[in-house]
C-alpha positions as CSV (number, residue, x, y, z in Angstrom):
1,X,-3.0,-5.4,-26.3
2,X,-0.9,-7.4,-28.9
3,X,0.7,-9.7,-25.9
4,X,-3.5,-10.5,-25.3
5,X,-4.6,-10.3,-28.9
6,X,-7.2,-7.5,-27.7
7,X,-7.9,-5.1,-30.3
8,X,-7.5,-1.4,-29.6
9,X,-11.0,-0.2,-29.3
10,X,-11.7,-2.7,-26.8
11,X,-8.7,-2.0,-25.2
12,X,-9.9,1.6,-24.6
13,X,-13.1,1.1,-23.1
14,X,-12.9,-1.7,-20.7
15,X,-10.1,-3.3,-18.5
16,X,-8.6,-6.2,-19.8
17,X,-10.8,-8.6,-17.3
18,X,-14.1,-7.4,-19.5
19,X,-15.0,-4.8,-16.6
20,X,-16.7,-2.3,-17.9
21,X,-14.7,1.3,-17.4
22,X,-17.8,3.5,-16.9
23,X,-19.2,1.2,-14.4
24,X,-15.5,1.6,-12.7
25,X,-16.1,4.9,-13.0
26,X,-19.0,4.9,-11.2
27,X,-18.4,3.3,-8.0
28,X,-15.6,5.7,-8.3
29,X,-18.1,8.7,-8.4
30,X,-19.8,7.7,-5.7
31,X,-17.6,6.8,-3.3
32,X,-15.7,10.4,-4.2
33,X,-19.5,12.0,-4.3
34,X,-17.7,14.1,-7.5
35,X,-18.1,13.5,-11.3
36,X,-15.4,11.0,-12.9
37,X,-15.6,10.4,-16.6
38,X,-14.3,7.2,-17.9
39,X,-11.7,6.7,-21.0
40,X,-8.9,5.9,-22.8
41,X,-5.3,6.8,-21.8
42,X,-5.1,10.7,-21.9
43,X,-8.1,10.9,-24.5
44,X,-10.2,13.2,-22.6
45,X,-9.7,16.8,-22.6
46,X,-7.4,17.9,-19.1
47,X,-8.5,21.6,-19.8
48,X,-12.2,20.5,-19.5
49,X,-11.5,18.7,-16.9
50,X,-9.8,21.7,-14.9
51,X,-13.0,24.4,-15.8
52,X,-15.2,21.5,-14.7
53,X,-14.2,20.0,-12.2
54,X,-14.3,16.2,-13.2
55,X,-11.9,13.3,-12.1
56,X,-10.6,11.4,-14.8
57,X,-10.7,7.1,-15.1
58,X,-8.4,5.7,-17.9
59,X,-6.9,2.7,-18.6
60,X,-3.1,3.1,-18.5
61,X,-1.1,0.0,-20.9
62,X,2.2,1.0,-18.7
63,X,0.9,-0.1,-15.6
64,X,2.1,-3.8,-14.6
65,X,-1.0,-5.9,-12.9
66,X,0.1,-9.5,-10.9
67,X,-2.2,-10.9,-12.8
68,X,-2.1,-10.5,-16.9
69,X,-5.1,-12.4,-17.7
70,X,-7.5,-10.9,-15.2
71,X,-6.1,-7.2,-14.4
72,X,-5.5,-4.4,-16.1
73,X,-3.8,-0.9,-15.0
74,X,-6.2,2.1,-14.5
75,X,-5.4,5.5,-13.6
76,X,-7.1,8.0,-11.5
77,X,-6.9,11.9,-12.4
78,X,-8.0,14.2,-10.2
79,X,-8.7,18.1,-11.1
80,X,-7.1,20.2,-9.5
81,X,-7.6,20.4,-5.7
82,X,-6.5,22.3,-2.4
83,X,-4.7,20.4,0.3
84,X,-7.8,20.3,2.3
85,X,-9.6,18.7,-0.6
86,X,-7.0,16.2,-1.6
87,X,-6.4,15.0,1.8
88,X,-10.3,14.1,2.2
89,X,-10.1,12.4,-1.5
90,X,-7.0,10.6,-1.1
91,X,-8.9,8.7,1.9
92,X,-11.7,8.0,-0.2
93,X,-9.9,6.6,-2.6
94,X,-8.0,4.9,-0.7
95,X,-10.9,3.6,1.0
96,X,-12.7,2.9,-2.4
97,X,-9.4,0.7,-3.7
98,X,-9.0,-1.4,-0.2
99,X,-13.0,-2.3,-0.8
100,X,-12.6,-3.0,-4.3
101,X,-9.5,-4.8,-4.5
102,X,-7.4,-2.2,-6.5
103,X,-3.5,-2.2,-5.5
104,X,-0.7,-0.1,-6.2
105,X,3.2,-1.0,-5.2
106,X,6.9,-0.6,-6.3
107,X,6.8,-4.1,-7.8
108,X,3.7,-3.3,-10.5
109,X,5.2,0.2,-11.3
110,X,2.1,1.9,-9.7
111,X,1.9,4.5,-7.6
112,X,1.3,8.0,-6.4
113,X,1.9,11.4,-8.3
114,X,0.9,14.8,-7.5
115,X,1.7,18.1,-8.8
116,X,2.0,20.8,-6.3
117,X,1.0,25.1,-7.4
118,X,2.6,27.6,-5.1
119,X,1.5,31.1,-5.8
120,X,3.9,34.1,-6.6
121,X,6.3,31.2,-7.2
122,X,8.3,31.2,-10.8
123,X,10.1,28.7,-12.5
124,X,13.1,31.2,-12.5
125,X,13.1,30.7,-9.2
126,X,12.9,26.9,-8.9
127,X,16.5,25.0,-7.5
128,X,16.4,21.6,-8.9
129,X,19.0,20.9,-6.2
């Protein structure tokens, strides 16, 4: 924001290219066929999110675009999900960046994350190693 002299609430909303988030968030929706709500970074609750169901769409500052003047980092939160589920929203989201020109790669610090649950499991149990 200060390297672009954007002010925060502006920041917050849109992508720095003047795109507006919630219509981001829409194409998003549909292409997913689920609900994704569209905000700042981490300013929507993850707890509602997980008893609703929702995806979450928010602009991410840390997130390194090719383009400064035209691109802005975004990140995509899903609830949480069963293998079977993730694997048929990954390719729909995958599908939904290749037709909309979104990119991730080692070079923009982008990527993928995921979080894995295994029941009975305890983090006594867990070997770093």
């Amino acid at each position: 924001a200060n390297r672009n002299d954007v002010y925060w609430p502006y920041r917050e909303r849109r992508s720095s290219d003047g795109v507006n988030m919630e219509a981001v968030a829409e194409t998003i929706s549909q292409a997913l066929g689920a609900e994704v709500k569209a905000g700042g970074y981490h300013n929507i609750s993850r707890s509602d999110q997980q008893r609703e169901g929702f995806w979450i769409l928010e602009t991410d500052g840390s997130l390194e675009p090719d383009d400064d003047g035209y691109e802005a980092g975004i990140e995509l939160v899903s609830p949480a999900l069963s293998l079977e589920e993730m694997k048929v929203a990954f390719a729909k989201v995958a599908e939904w960046a290749e037709d909309n020109g979104a990119y991730t790669g080692k070079e923009n610090k982008t990527g993928l994350h995921m979080n894995v649950s295994v029941p009975g499991y305890s983090l006594e149990k867990l070997d770093l190693c």
